[in-house]
VMD Tcl script that draws the C-alpha trace (Angstrom):
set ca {
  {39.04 0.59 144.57}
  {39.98 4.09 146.27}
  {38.66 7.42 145.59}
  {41.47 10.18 144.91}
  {40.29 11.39 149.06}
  {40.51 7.76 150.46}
  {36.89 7.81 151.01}
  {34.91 5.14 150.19}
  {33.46 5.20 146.41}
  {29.70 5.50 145.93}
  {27.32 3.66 144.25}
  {27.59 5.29 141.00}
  {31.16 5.23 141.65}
  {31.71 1.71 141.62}
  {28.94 1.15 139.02}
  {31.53 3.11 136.52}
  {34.56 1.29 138.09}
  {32.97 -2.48 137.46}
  {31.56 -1.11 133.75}
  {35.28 -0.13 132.36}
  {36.58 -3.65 133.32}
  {37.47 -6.60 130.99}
  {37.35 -9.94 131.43}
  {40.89 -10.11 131.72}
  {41.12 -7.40 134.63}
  {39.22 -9.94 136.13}
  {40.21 -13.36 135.33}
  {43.53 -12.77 133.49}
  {44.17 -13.49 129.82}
  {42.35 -15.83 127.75}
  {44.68 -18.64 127.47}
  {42.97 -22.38 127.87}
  {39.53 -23.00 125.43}
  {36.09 -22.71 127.30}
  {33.34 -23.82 125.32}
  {29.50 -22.91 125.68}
  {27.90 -25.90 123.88}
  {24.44 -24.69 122.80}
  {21.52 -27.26 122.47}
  {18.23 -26.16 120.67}
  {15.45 -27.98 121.19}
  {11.41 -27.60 120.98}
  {10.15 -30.59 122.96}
  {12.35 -33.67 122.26}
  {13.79 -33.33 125.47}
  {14.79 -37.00 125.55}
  {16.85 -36.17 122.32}
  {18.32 -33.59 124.07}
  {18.80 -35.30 127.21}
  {20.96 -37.94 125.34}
  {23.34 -35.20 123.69}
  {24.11 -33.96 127.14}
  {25.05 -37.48 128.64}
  {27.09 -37.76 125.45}
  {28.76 -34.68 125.77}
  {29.63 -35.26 129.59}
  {31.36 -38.83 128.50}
  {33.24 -37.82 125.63}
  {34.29 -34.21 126.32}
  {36.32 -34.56 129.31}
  {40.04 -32.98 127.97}
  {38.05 -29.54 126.77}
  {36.73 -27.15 129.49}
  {33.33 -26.88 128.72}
  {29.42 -25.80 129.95}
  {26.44 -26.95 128.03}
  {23.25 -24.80 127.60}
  {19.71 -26.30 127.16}
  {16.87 -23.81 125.65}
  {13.34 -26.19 125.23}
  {11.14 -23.37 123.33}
  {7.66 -24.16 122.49}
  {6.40 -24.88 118.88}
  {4.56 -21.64 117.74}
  {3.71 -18.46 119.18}
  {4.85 -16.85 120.78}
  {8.14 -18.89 119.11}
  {8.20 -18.53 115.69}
  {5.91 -21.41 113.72}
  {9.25 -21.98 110.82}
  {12.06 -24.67 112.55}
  {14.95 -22.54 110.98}
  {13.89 -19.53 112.34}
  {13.16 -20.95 115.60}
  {16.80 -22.87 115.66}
  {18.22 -19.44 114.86}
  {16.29 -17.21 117.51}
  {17.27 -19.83 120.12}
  {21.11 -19.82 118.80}
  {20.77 -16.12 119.19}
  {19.21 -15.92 122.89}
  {21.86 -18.65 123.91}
  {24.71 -17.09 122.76}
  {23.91 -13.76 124.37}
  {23.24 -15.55 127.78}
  {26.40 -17.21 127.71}
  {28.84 -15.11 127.04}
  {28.35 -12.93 130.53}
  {28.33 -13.76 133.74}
  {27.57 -11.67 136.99}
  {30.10 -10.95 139.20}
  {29.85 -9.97 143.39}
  {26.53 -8.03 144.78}
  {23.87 -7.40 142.11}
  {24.88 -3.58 141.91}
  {27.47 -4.46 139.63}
  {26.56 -5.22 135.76}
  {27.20 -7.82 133.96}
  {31.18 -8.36 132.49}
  {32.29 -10.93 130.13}
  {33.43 -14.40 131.01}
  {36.57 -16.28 129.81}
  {34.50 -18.07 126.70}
  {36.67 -18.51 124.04}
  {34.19 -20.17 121.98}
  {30.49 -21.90 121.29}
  {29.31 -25.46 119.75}
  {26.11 -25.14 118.84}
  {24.17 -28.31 118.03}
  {20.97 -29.97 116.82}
  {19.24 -32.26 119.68}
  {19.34 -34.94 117.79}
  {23.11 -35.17 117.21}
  {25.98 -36.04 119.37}
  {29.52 -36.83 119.91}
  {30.53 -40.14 120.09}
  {34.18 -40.21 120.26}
  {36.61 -39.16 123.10}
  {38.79 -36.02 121.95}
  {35.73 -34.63 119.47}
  {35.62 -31.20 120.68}
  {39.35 -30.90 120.79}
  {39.99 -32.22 117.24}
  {37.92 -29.53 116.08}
  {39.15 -26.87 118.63}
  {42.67 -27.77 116.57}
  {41.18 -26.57 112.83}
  {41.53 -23.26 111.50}
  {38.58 -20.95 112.48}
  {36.62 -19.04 113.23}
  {34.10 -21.17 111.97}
  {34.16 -25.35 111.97}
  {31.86 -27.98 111.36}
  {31.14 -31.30 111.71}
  {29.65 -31.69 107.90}
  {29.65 -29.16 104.94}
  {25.84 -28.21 104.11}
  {24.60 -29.90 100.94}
  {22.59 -26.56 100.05}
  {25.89 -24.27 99.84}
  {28.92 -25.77 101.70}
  {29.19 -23.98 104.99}
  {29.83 -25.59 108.25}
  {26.14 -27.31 108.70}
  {24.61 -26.25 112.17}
  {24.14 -29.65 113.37}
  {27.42 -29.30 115.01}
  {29.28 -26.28 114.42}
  {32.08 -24.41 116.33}
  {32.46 -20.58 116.48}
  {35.00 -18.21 117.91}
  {32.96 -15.95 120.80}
  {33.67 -12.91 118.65}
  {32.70 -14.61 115.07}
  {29.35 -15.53 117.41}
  {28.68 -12.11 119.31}
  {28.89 -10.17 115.63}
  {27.18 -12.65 113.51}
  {23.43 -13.63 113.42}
  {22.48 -17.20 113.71}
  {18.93 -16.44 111.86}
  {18.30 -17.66 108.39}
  {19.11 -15.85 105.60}
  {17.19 -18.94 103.11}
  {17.94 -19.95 100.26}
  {21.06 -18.90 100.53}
  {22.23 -20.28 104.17}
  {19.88 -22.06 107.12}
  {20.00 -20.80 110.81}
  {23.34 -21.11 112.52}
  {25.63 -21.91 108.95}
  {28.30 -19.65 108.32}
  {31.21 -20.47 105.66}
  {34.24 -22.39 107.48}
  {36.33 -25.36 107.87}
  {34.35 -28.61 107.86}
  {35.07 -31.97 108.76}
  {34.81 -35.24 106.22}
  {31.43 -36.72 106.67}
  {29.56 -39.42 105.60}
  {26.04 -39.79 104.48}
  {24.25 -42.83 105.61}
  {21.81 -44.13 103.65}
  {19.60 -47.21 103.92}
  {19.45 -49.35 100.98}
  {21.45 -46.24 98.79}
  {24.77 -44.66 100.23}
  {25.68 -47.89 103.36}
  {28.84 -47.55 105.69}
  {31.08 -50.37 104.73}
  {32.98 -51.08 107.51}
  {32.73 -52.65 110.84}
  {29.28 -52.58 112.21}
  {28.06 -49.80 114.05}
  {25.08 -48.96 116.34}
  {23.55 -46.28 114.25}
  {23.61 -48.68 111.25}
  {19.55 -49.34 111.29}
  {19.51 -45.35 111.03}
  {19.67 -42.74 108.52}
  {22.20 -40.56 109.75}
  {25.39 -38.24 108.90}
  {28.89 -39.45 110.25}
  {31.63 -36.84 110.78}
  {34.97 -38.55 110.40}
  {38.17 -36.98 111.52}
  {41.79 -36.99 110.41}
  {42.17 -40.85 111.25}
  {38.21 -41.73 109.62}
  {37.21 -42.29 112.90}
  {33.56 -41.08 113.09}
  {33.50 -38.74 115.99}
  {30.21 -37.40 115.68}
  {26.49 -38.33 114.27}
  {23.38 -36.52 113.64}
  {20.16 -38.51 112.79}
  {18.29 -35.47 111.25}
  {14.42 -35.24 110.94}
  {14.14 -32.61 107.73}
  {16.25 -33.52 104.41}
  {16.54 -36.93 105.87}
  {12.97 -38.06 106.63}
  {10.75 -35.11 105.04}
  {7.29 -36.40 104.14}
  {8.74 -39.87 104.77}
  {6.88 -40.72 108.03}
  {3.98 -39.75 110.56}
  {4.36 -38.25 113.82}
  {3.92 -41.68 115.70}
  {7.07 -42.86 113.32}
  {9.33 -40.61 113.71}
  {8.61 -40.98 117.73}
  {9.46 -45.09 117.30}
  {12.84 -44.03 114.93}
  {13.58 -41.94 117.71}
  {12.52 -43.61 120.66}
  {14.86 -47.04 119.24}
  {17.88 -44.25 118.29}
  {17.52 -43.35 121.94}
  {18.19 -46.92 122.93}
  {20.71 -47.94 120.28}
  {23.09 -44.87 120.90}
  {22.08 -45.86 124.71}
  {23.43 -49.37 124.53}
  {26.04 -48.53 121.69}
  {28.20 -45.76 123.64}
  {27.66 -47.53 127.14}
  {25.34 -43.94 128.24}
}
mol new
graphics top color blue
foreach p $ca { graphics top sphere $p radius 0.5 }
foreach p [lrange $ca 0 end-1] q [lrange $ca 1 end] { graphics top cylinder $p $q radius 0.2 }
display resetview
């Protein structure tokens, strides 16, 4: 950057310069995906831990970063789950679509993100060439499952153009839609029930489990979520749900090879 006398530009100068740049001034057009993949959690940070060693396995093709936000339960976080999981969706999203760029004088400037998965910490992938079967579906919105409350893609695992994300909030809006579910393509998906609605096929690690299996276009499940609301509400005490966790931890350990 030159001033119309040669000189060298001032502070405020280049401050003005770096502000009217794009992203693609910078780093060219926005041609290959990037995905932020956006993980949610409030203390199950072996959950989490377990989506992330997932994700690094299975989502090699699909140029990718994955951001981890462990809020407290309560204050100053707020005390409902759905408003939590949306706040969090929110204040990820925001972080990762900029990046800073050379000294600290200059401000932030969008990043080559084409899009964001966000996720519950107690799903994950478990299927090589996940992310890109769903990067290939019509957007600007795709899930894994279709909500049972009103049909949109279900935030357990749901995909997002970075402009759908920057202009749309991922707080609740109840009854009508819960944090982070927006109306959109969704994948086939199967509920698994124990004793009531049983996968028939081949055996599968997450058989002991109740648990939702996306399929894709072949019925290959790609991608489960065990769930802790809907699934297990008023079903089980704290010290349960730790055991059904803890031994989902170590089946989907064991299962996948993670």
């Amino acid at each position: 950057m030159k001033t119309p006398s040669g000189a060298l530009p001032t502070f405020a100068e280049r401050r003005t310069h770096v502000a009217a740049l794009s992203v693609e001034d910078v780093l060219g057009p926005r041609r290959t995906p990037h995905v932020a993949i956006l993980i949610p959690s409030a203390g199950h940070r072996a959950l989490a831990n377990l989506a992330r060693v997932a994700i690094a396995a299975f989502t090699q093709d699909v140029s990718h970063e994955v951001w981890l936000m462990d809020h407290p339960r309560g204050a100053p976080w707020p005390e409902n789950g759905s408003e939590a999981n949306g706040l969090a969706l929110d204040h990820l999203i925001q972080a990762s679509s900029v990046f800073s760029i050379g000294p600290p004088y200059r401000p932030p400037l969008p990043k080559r993100l084409t899009h964001v998965f966000a996720m519950h910490d107690d799903a994950l992938p478990i299927l090589a060439g996940w992310l890109s079967y769903l990067l290939a579906q019509p957007g600007p919105v795709v899930g894994v499952k279709a909500s049972e409350r009103n049909g949109y893609a279900h935030a357990s695992g749901v995909l997002m153009e970075i402009d759908f994300a920057l202009t749309h909030s991922m707080l609740p809006d109840l009854p009508t839609r819960d944090a982070g579910e927006w109306p959109g393509w969704c994948a086939a998906s199967y509920c698994h029930r124990l004793g009531e609605h049983e996968w028939r096929h081949a055996p599968q690690w997450w058989a002991p489990f109740n648990c939702d299996v996306s399929l894709d276009g072949d019925g290959q499940a790609f991608y489960v979520h065990l769930g802790g609301g809907t699934i297990q509400a008023g079903n089980e005490t704290p010290g349960q749900r730790d055991t059904r966790v803890a031994a989902w931890i170590a089946a989907a350990r064991k299962g996948l090879g993670l």
